[in-house]
C-alpha positions in Angstrom: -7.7 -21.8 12.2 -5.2 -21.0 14.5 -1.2 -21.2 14.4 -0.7 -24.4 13.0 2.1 -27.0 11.6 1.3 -30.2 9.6 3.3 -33.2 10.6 4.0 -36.1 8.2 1.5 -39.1 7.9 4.0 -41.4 9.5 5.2 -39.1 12.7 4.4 -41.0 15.8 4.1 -38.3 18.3 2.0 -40.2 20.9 3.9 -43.5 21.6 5.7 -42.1 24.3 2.5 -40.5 26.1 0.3 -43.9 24.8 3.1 -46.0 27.0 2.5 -43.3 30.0 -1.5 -43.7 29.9 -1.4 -47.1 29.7 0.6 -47.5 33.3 -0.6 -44.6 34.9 -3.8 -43.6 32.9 -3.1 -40.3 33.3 -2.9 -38.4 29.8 -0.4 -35.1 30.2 -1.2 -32.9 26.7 2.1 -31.4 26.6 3.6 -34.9 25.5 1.9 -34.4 22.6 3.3 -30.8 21.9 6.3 -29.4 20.1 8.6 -28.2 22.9 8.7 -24.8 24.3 11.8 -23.4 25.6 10.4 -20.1 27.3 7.0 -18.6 27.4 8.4 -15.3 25.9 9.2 -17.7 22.3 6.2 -19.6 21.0 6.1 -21.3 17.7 3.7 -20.3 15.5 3.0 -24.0 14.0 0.4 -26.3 15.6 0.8 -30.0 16.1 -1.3 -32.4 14.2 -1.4 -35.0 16.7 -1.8 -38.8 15.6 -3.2 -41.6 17.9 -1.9 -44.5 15.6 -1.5 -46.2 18.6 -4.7 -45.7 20.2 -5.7 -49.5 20.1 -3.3 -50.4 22.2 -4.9 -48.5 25.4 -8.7 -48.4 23.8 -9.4 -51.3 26.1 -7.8 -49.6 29.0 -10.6 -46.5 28.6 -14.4 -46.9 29.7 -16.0 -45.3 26.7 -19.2 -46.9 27.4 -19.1 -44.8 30.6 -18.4 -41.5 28.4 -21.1 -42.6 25.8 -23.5 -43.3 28.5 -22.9 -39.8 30.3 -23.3 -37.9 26.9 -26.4 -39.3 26.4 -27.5 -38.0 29.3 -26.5 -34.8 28.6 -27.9 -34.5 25.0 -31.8 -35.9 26.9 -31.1 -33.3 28.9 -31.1 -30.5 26.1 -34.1 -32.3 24.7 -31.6 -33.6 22.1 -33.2 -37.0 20.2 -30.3 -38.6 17.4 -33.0 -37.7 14.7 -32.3 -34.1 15.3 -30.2 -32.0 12.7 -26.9 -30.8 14.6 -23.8 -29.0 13.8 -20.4 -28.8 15.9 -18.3 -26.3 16.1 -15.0 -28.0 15.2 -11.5 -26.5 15.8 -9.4 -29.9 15.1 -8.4 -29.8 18.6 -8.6 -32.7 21.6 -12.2 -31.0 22.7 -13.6 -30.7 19.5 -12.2 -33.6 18.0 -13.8 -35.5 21.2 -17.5 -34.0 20.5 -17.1 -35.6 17.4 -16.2 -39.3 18.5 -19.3 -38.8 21.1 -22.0 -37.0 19.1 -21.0 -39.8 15.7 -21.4 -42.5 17.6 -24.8 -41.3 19.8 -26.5 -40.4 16.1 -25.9 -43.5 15.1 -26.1 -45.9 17.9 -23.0 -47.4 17.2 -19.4 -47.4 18.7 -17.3 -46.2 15.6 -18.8 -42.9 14.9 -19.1 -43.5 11.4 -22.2 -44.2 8.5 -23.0 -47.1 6.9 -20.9 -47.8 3.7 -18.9 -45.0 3.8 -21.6 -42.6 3.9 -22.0 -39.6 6.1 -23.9 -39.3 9.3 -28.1 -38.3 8.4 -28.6 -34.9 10.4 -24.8 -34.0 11.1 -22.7 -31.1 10.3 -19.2 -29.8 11.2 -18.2 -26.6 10.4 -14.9 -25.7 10.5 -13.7 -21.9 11.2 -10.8 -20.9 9.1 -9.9 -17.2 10.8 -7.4 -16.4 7.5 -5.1 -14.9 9.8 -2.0 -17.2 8.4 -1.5 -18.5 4.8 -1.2 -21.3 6.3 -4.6 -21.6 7.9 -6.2 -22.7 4.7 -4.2 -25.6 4.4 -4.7 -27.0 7.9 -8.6 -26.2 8.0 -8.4 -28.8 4.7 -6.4 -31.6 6.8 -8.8 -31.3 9.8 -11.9 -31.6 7.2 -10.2 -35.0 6.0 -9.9 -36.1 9.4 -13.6 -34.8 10.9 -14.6 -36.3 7.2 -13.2 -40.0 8.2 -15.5 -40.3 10.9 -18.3 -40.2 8.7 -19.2 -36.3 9.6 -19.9 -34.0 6.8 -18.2 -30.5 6.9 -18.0 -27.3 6.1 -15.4 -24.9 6.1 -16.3 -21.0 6.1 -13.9 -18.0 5.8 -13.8 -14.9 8.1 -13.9 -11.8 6.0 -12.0 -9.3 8.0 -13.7 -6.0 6.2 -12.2 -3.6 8.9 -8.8 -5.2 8.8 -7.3 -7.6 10.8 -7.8 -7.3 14.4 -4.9 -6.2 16.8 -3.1 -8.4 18.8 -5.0 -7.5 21.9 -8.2 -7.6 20.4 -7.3 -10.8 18.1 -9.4 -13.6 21.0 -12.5 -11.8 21.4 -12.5 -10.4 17.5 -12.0 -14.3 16.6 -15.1 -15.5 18.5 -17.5 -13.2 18.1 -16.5 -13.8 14.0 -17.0 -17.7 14.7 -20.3 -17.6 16.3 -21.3 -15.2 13.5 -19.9 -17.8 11.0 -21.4 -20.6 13.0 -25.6 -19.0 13.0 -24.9 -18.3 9.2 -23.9 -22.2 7.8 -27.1 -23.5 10.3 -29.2 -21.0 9.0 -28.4 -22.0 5.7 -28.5 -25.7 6.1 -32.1 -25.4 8.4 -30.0 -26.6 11.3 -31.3 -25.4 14.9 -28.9 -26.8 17.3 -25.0 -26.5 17.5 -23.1 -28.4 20.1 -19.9 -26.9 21.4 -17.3 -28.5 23.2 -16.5 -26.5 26.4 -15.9 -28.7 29.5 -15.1 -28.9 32.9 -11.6 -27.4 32.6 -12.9 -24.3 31.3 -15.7 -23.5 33.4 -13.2 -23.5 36.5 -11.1 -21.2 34.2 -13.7 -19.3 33.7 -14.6 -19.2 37.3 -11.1 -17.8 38.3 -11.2 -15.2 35.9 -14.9 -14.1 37.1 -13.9 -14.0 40.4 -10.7 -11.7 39.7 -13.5 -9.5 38.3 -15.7 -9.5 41.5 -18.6 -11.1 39.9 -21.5 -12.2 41.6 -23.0 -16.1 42.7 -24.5 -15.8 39.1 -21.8 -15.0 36.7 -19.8 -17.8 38.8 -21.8 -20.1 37.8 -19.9 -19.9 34.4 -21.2 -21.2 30.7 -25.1 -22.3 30.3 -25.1 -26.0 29.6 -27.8 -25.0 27.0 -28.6 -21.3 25.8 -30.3 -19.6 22.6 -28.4 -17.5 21.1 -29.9 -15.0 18.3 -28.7 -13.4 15.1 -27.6 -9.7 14.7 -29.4 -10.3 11.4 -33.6 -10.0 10.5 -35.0 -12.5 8.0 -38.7 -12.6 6.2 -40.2 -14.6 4.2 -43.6 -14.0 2.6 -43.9 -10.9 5.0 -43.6 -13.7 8.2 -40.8 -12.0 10.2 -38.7 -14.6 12.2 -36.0 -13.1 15.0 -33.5 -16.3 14.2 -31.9 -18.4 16.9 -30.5 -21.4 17.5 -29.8 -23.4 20.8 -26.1 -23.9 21.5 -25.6 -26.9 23.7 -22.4 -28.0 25.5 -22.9 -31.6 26.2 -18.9 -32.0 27.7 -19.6 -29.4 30.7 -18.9 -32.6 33.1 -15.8 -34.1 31.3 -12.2 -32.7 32.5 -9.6 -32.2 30.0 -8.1 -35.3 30.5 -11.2 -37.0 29.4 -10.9 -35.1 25.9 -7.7 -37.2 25.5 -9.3 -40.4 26.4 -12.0 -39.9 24.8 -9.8 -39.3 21.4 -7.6 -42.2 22.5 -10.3 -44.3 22.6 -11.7 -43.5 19.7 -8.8 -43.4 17.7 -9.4 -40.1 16.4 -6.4 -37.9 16.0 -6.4 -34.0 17.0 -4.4 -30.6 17.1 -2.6 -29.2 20.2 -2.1 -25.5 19.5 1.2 -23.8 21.5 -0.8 -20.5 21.3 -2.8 -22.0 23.5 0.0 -21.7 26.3 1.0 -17.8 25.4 0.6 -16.0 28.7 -0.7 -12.8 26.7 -4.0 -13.8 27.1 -5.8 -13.5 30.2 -7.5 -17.9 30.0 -3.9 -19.0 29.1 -2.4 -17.9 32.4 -5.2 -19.0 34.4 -5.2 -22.4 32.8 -1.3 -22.6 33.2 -1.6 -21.7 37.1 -4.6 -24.3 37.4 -2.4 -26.8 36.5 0.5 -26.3 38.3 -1.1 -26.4 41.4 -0.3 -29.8 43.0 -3.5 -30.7 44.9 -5.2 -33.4 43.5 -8.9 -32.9 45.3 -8.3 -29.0 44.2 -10.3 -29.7 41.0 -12.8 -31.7 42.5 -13.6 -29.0 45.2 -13.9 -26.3 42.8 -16.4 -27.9 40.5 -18.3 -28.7 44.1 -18.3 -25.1 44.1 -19.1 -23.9 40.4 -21.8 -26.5 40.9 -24.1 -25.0 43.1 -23.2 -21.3 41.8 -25.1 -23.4 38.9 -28.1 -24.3 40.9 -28.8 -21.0 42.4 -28.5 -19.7 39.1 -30.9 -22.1 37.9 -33.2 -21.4 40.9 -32.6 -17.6 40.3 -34.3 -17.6 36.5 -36.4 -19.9 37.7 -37.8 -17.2 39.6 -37.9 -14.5 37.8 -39.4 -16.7 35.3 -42.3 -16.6 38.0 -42.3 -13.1 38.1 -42.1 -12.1 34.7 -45.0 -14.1 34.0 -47.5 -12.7 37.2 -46.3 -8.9 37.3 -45.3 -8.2 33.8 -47.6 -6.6 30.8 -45.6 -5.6 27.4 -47.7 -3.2 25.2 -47.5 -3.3 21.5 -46.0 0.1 21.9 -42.7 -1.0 23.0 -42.9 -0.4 27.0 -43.6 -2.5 30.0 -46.1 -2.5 33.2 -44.5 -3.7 36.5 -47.8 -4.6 38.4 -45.9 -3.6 42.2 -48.3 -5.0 43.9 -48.4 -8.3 43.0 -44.2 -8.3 42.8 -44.3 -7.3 46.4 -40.8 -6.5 46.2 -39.8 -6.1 49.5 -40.6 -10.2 49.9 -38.0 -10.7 47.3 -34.3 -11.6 47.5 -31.8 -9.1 46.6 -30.5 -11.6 43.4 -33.8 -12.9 42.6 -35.8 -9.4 42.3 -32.3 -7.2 40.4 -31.7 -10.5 38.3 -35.6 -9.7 37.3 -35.3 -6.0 36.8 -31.7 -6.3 34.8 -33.9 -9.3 32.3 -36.9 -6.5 32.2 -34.5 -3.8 31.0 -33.0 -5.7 28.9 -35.9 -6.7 26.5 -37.1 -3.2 26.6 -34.0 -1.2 25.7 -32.5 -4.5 23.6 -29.0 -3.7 24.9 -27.6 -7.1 26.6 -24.9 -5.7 28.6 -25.3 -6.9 32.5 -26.5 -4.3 34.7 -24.5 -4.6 37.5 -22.8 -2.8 40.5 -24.0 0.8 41.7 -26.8 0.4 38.4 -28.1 -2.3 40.1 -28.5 -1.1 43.4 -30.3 2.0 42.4 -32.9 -0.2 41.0 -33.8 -2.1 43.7 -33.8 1.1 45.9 -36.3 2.4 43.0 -38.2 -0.4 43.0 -38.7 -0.7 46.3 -39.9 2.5 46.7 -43.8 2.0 47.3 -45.7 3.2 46.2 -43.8 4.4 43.2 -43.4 8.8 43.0 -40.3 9.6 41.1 -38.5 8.5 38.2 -35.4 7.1 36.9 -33.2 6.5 34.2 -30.7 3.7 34.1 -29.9 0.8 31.7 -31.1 2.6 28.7 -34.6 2.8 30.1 -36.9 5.5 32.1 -38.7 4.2 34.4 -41.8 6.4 36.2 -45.5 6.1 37.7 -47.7 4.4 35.4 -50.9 7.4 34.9 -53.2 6.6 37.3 -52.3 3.8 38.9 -51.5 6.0 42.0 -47.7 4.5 42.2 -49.0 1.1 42.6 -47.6 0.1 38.9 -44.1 1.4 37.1 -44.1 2.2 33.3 -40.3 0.8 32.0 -39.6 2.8 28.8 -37.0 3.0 25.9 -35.1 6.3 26.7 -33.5 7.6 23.7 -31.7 9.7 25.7 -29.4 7.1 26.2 -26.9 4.8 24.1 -29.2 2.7 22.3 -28.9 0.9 18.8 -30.1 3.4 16.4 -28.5 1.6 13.4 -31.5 0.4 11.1 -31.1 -2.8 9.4 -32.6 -3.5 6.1 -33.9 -6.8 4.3 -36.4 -7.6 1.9 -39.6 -10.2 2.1 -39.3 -13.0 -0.2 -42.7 -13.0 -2.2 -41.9 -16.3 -3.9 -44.6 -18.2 -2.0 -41.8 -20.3 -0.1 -42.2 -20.4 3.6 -38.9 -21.7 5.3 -38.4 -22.4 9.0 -35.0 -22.5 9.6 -35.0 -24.4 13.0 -37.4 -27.0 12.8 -37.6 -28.9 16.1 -36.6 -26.1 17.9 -39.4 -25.5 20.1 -40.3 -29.0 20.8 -36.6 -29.4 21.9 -36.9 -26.5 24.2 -40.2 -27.8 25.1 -38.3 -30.8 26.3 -35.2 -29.7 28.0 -37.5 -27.5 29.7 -39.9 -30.3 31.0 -36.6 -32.4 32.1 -35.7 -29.4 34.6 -38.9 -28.3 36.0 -38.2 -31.8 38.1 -35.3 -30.7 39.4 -35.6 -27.2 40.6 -33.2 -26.8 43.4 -34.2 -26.4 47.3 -33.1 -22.6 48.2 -31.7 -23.8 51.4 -29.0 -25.6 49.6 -27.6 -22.3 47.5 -25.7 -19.2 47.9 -28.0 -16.2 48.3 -27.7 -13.3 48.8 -23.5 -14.4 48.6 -21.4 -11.3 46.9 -18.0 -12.8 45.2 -16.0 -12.0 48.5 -18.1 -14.6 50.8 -18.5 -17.6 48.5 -15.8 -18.7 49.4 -16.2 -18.2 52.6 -19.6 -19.7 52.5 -18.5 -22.7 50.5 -15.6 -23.3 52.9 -18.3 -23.0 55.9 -20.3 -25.9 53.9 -17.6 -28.0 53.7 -17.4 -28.0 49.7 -13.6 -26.0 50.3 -10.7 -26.8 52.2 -8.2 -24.5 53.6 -5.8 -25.6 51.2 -8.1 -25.2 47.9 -9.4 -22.0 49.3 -6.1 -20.5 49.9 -5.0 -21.7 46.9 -8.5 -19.8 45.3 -7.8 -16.5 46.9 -3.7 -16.8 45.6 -5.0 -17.3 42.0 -7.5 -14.7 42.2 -4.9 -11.9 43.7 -3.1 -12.8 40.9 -5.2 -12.6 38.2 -6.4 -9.3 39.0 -3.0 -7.6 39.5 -3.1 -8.2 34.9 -7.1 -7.0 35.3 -6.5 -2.7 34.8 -3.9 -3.7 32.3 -6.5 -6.1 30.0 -8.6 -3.5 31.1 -6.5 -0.7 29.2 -6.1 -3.2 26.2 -9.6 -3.6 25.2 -10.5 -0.5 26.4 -10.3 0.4 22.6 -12.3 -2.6 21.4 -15.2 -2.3 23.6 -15.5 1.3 22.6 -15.8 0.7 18.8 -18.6 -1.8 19.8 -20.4 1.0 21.7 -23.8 1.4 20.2 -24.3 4.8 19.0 -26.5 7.7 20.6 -30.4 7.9 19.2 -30.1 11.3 17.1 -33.1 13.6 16.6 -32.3 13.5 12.6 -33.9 11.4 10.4 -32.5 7.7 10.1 -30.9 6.1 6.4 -33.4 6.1 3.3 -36.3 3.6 3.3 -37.6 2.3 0.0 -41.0 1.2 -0.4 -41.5 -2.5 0.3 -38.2 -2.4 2.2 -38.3 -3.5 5.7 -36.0 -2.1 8.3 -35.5 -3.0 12.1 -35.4 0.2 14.1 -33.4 0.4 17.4 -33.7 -3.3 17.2 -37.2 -2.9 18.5 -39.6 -2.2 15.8 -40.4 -3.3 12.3 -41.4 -0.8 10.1 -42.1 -0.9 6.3 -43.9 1.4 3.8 -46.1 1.5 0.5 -47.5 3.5 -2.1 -51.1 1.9 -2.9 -52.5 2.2 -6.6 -55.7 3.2 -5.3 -57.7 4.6 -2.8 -61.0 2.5 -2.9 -62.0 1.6 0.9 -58.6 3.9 2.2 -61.2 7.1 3.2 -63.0 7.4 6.2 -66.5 8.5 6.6 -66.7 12.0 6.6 -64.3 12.9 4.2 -65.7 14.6 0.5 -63.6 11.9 -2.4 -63.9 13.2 -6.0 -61.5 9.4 -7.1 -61.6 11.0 -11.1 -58.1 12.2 -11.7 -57.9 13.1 -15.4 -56.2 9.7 -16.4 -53.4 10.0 -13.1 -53.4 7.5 -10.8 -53.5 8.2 -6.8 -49.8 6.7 -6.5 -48.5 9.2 -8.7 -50.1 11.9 -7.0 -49.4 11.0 -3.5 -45.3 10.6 -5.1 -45.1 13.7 -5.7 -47.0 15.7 -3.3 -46.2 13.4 -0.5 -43.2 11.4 -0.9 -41.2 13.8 -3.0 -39.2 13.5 -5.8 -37.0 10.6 -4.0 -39.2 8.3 -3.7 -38.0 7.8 -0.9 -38.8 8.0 3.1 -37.1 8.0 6.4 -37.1 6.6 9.9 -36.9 8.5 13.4 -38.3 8.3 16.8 -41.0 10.9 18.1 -40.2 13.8 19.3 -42.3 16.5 21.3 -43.0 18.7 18.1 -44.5 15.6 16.1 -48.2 15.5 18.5 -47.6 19.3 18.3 -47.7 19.2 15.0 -50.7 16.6 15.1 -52.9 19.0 17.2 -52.0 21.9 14.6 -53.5 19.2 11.9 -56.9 18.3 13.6 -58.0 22.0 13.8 -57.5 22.4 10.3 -60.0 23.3 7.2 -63.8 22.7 7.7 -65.5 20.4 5.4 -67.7 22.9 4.0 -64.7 25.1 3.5 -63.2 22.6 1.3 -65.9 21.8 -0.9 -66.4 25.2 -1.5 -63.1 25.4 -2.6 -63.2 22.1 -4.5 -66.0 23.6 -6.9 -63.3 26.3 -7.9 -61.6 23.2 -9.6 -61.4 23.4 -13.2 -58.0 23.0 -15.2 -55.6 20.8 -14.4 -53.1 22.6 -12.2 -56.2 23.2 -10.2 -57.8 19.9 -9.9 -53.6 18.7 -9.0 -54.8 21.2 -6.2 -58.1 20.3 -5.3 -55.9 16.8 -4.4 -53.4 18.0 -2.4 -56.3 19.5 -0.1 -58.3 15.7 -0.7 -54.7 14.1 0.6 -55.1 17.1 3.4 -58.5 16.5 4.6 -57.5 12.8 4.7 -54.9 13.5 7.2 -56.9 15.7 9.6 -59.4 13.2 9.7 -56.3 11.0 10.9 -54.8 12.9 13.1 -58.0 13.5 15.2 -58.1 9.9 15.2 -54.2 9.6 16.3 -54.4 12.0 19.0 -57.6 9.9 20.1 -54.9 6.9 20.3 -52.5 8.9 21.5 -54.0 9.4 24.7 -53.2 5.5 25.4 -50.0 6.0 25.2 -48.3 7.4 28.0 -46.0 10.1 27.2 -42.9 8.5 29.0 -43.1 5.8 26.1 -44.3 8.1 22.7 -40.6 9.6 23.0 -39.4 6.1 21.6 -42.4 5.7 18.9 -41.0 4.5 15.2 -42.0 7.8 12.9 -41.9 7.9 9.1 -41.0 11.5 7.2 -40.1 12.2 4.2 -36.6 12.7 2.8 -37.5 17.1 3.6 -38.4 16.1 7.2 -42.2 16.1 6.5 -44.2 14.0 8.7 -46.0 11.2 6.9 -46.8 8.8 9.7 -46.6 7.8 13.3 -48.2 3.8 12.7 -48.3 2.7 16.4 -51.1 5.3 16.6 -52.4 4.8 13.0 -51.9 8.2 11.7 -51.1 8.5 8.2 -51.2 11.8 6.1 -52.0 10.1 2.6 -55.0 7.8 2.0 -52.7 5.8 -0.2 -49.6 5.2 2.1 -50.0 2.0 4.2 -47.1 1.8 6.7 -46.8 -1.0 9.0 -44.6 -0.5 13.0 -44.5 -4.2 14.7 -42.6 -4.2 18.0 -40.4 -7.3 17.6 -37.3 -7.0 19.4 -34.2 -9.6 18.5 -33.8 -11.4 21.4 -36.9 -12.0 23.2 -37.8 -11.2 26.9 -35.9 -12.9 29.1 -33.0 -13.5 27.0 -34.6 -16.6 25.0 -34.4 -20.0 26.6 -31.0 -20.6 28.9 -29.7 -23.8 30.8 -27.9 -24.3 33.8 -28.0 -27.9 34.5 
């Protein structure tokens, strides 16, 4: 929780700013607030607002026509009230406004609350306490009794600072990313697949303004997805079924203003928080949203949602392109690259926006790093890709991109380069072998099955969008359309020249943040220890796990001389020793020239006849542990032929970034995407799953 006081149960902060809505139905949050001498002091307490005259104005505020415009919204995500949700509740007028909306949509009704008492079916708050103030744990309590009253079930979770407490300049962006981390955990845990968060209208056109300052494009002015799926940093699996987690975060208030949170609070008679943090110009949405509203203009706002509006719609057009695209040009291999069919793309048909938005979602999935690609990286690409036929190659975005063999320049191989910053982090979990199977967002699909079938009717006309637009000539296009006046886009541009007069100095502040989240370079040395059974995620790409098998009945290929008597030892033993080590243990790396090297070096080993002449010499013990090392040997030159074989698939742009097991002395043990293994009794399984899906998973911009 924020910075927070507690006011006592019979405080009645609101009657002056009730007896001001009533006559002018304008609601002014600061009314509400403690008072604030000087932006340079700011109390460190936040006001628990209560509305305990609320019934006085309720019938002075259209909630039907809020109610009614939700459930618009929520058909629109493919949201049905029989679906489990959760909201992400801070206690303050937005939040607190969800929850009079979304309670009273579940259940039909107009007071938000169960029958008898009882909770809300399918409905879940949770409630963020940060623990960055002792009192934080007290005020996270007294919003739960209020969320609580409305017939909501809640949750509070606690952030775990492990690294310390974040820096002052870091303390905004540290704070969300550790509530949406919180957030994914509690649905996971309670099967819940959709979480509604209360952004609106106000903070889209801050958002806009700070974009802008930052010379983003039409597409990252079209601000927030209404609907989005976002994925966990963590890997689950049960009964050896891996699922890449995600739930769909919906924000249903994107068309309500600010003032409407108050109304819609009023009129429900739901009581919130106003936070004076919220007004410290240290941070960079504060002072936007201060300057937004002291602009005088009333058709300002209105003129700049005309134009964040159809930034939306050519986003929406945009990936509905490239949606095209990926599905008529695009192959993935199992091996972790991609095939651009150039041809088909015809690129040099293709808008500027459309084609790099299409390349930026391709290298994306490939090297799993979400930054944007943007800028001078984005241009090069298009120059590359227009390039036909194709004859040179490129590295950018974490990927290499070349000639595919053989197709003559007429397709382009995208490949993971490891010569670049990629995540080489492994992640571990285990399988659950319990026999339970657990989906953890049920619904899901058929929800995005939904929301999906809702906008494929309303795909924009291109002749109504800004293509092609850079952020200097929206404006100037949006003024040209009419959507701008001189005033508002004067009053745009002042903002803007504003706002990026404090951009080098935020620049310089989390300068130091964004480089401890820097994923590290891909090293040629061997990754953390793998156990058997164990399953790691490697470079957020691949799945890889390993085993020792107890036998080796059906594990030797044709060809190869098997004696299976070991004097009372078991193969698993065997292969421990001789292959594994005394560890027990093996290790995770990419490939690397000297591994198909080594492969070639394998296949041209011992003849067959060799060995069995050999294998008669086998008489005591410390011989016959011999005559299996040369078995496990034979084994794994049969193999290899077989590998290089498979090898010869591959193309060698994308081997480089092949998942390879060793052991803990560096041996090579296995390369699985080519099935080579050195031991008839070591099964090791490589599936190319990356986290987020291509394309980014399923996004919204309605």
């Amino acid at each position: 929780m924020a910075r927070g006081l507690i006011l006592g149960a019979q405080t009645r902060t609101t009657s002056t700013l009730l007896s001001a809505s009533v006559a002018g139905f304008s609601i002014s949050p600061t009314k509400c607030r403690t008072s604030i001498s000087s932006p340079k002091y700011l109390p460190s307490t936040r006001s628990f607002c209560k509305c305990s005259h609320a019934q006085a104005v309720e019938h002075l505020i259209d909630m039907n026509k809020y109610r009614e415009a939700f459930s618009r919204r929520m058909a629109m995500a493919g949201l049905k009230p029989h679906h489990h949700i959760a909201l992400g509740v801070s206690g303050g007028p937005d939040s607190m406004a969800l929850c009079v909306l979304t309670a009273g949509w579940k259940t039909g009704g107009y007071n938000g609350t169960g029958e008898s008492g009882e909770f809300i079916d399918g409905l879940l708050a949770i409630i963020v306490d940060h623990g960055l103030r002792r009192e934080s744990e007290e005020e996270a309590d007294i919003v739960r009794r209020r969320v609580s009253d409305m017939g909501i079930r809640c949750e509070i979770v606690h952030c775990d600072w492990l690294e310390g407490r974040p820096k002052p300049g870091h303390l905004q962006e540290a704070a969300r990313d550790m509530r949406y981390q919180l957030f994914q955990k509690v649905c996971f845990q309670h099967q819940i697949g959709v979480l509604l968060i209360a952004h609106h209208a106000d903070d889209q056109a801050e958002l806009f303004i700070l974009r802008l300052s930052r010379n983003s494009g039409v597409l990252g002015l079209a601000g927030m997805a209404f609907a989005s799926q976002i994925f966990s940093s963590h890997a689950y699996s049960y009964d050896k079924y891996l699922e890449n987690h995600a739930i769909l975060l919906v924000r249903p208030l994107l068309d309500f203003s600010k003032e409407d949170m108050y109304k819609i609070c009023l009129g429900g008679q739901r009581d919130w928080v106003e936070d004076p943090t919220n007004r410290n110009p240290l941070f960079v949405r504060n002072r936007i949203r201060m300057s937004l509203g002291a602009l005088p203009s009333s058709s300002f706002k209105s003129e700049l949602q005309a134009v964040i509006s159809t930034c939306r719609r050519t986003r929406s057009y945009v990936e509905h392109i490239c949606s095209n695209l990926i599905h008529e040009t695009l192959t993935i291999k199992d091996q972790g690259y991609a095939v651009i069919d150039l041809e088909i793309l015809n690129p040099s048909k293709i808008e500027d926006m459309c084609l790099s938005k299409f390349l930026a979602l391709v290298l994306q999935f490939i090297s799993q790093r979400q930054r944007p690609i943007r800028g001078s990286t984005s241009k090069l690409l298009l120059d590359y890709i227009r390039t036909f036929p194709c004859k040179t190659s490129l590295t950018a975005a974490g990927c290499y991109l070349c000639p595919a063999p053989g197709s003559r320049g007429t397709k382009a191989l995208v490949c993971c380069s490891v010569d670049c910053p990629l995540p080489s982090k492994m992640e571990f979990f285990q399988t659950h072998s319990n026999g339970e199977q657990r989906h953890c967002v049920p619904n899901l699909e058929q929800i995005i099955a939904d929301a999906k079938s809702y906008a494929d009717h309303i795909v924009p006309d291109a002749s109504e969008l800004l293509l092609g637009m850079t952020s200097g000539s929206v404006l100037t296009e949006a003024k040209r359309l009419n959507m701008l006046s001189e005033s508002t886009c004067r009053n745009i541009l002042l903002l803007q020249r504003e706002e990026h007069k404090h951009f080098k100095l935020d620049t310089e502040v989390t300068s130091d943040y964004q480089s401890m989240r820097e994923v590290e370079c891909v090293s040629l040395s061997p990754s953390e220890p793998l156990q058997p059974g164990q399953i790691c995620y490697f470079m957020n790409r691949f799945c890889v796990t390993w085993k020792l098998s107890q036998g080796i009945d059906g594990a030797f290929p044709e060809g190869v001389l098997c004696d299976r008597s070991l004097g009372g030892e078991s193969w698993n033993e065997h292969c421990s020793s001789c292959v594994i080590g005394d560890k027990r243990v093996a290790e995770v790396r990419h490939m690397i020239e000297s591994d198909w090297l080594y492969l070639a070096k394998l296949s041209e080993g011992l003849s067959l006849g060799n060995l069995q002449q050999e294998r008669v010499l086998v008489e005591t013990k410390t011989q016959q542990n011999m005559g299996k090392t040369i078995l496990c040997s034979d084994y794994g030159r049969l193999s290899a032929k077989r590998a290089l074989l498979s090898l010869k698939s591959v193309p060698v742009a994308a081997r480089r970034s092949l998942p390879v097991l060793v052991s803990s002395d560096g041996k090579l043990l296995s390369i699985p995407s080519i099935n080579f293994n050195l031991c008839p009794c070591l099964t090791v399984s490589s599936v190319f799953k990356p986290k987020v899906p291509l394309g980014g998973g399923y996004s919204s911009f309605l």
